[in-house]
N, C-alpha and C positions, 0 to 999 in steps of 0.2 A: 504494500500500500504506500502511494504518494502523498508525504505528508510534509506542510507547509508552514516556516514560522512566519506569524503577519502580527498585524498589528489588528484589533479589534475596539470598536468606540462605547465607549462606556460614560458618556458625558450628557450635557444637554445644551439649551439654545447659549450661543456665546459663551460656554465651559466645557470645552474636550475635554476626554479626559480616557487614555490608551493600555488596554493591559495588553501584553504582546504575550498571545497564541499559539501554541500547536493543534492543528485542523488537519485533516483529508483534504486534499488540494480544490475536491469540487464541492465541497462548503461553500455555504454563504459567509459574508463576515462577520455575522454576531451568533453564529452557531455556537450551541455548545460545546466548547473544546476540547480536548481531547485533557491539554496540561497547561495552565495560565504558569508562564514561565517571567514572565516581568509587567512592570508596568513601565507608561511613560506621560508623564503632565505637559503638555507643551506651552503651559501658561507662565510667564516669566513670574517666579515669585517676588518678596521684596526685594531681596538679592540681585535681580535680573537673573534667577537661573531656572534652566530648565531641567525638573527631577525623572532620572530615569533610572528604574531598581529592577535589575534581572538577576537572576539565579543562574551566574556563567557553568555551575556544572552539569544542572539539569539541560542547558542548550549545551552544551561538549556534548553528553548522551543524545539529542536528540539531532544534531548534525552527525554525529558516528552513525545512526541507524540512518540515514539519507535524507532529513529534512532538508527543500528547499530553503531558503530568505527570500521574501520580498526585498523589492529596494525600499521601502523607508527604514525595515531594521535593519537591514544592511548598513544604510548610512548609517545609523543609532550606532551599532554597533563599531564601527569607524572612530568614530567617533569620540564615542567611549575605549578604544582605544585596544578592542579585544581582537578583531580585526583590521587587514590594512584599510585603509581611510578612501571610501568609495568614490569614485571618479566622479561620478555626479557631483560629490562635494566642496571639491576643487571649483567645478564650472558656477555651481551656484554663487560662491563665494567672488568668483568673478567678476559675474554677473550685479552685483551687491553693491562691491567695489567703484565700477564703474557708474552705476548707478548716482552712486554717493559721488565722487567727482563731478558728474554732469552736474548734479544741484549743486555742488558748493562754488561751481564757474559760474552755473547760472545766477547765484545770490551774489555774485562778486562783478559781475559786470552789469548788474542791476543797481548795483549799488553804484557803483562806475559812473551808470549813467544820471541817477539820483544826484550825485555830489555835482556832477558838472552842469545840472541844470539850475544848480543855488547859488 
């Protein structure tokens, strides 16, 4: 049997909130699971962090029997440092980066243009 670790939603309107799952791969995602092996909050606490608590030996056993990963725990897991650090990871972070430059030009030649018309 193909069995998959995912992430599963346990939240509600504006509060996710992720236990990550072992399923049979043709599960739905809020099926009852097979073995709730972590959770994950992805709501920035006061800290700014985000809490994620897995059980790394029960996932060592359930990747030795051949569980797939989704990519979000994958990333998670990257992350967190258990595995290498998912290639998506990188791009997003890029992604971000860049992001963040365009505004900070755009606020700086707006401003540019503010000072020079006073």
């Amino acid at each position: 049997m193909v069995y998959r670790i995912r992430l599963a939603y346990h939240g509600c309107t504006n509060r996710p909130f992720f236990h990550i799952v072992v399923l049979k791969h043709i599960m739905p995602r809020n099926y009852p699971p097979v073995e709730q092996i972590g959770t994950y909050d992805p709501m920035p606490n006061n800290h700014n962090e985000k809490l994620v608590a897995v059980n790394f030996e029960r996932l060592k056993y359930w990747m030795a029997e051949g569980a797939y990963l989704t990519k979000p725990v994958a990333q998670l897991l990257g992350l967190s440092g258990f595995l290498p650090v998912h290639p998506m990871s990188y791009v997003q972070a890029r992604r971000k980066r860049m992001e963040a430059e365009k505004k900070a030009s755009e606020a700086e030649s707006s401003e540019t243009q503010n000072s020079e018309e006073t």
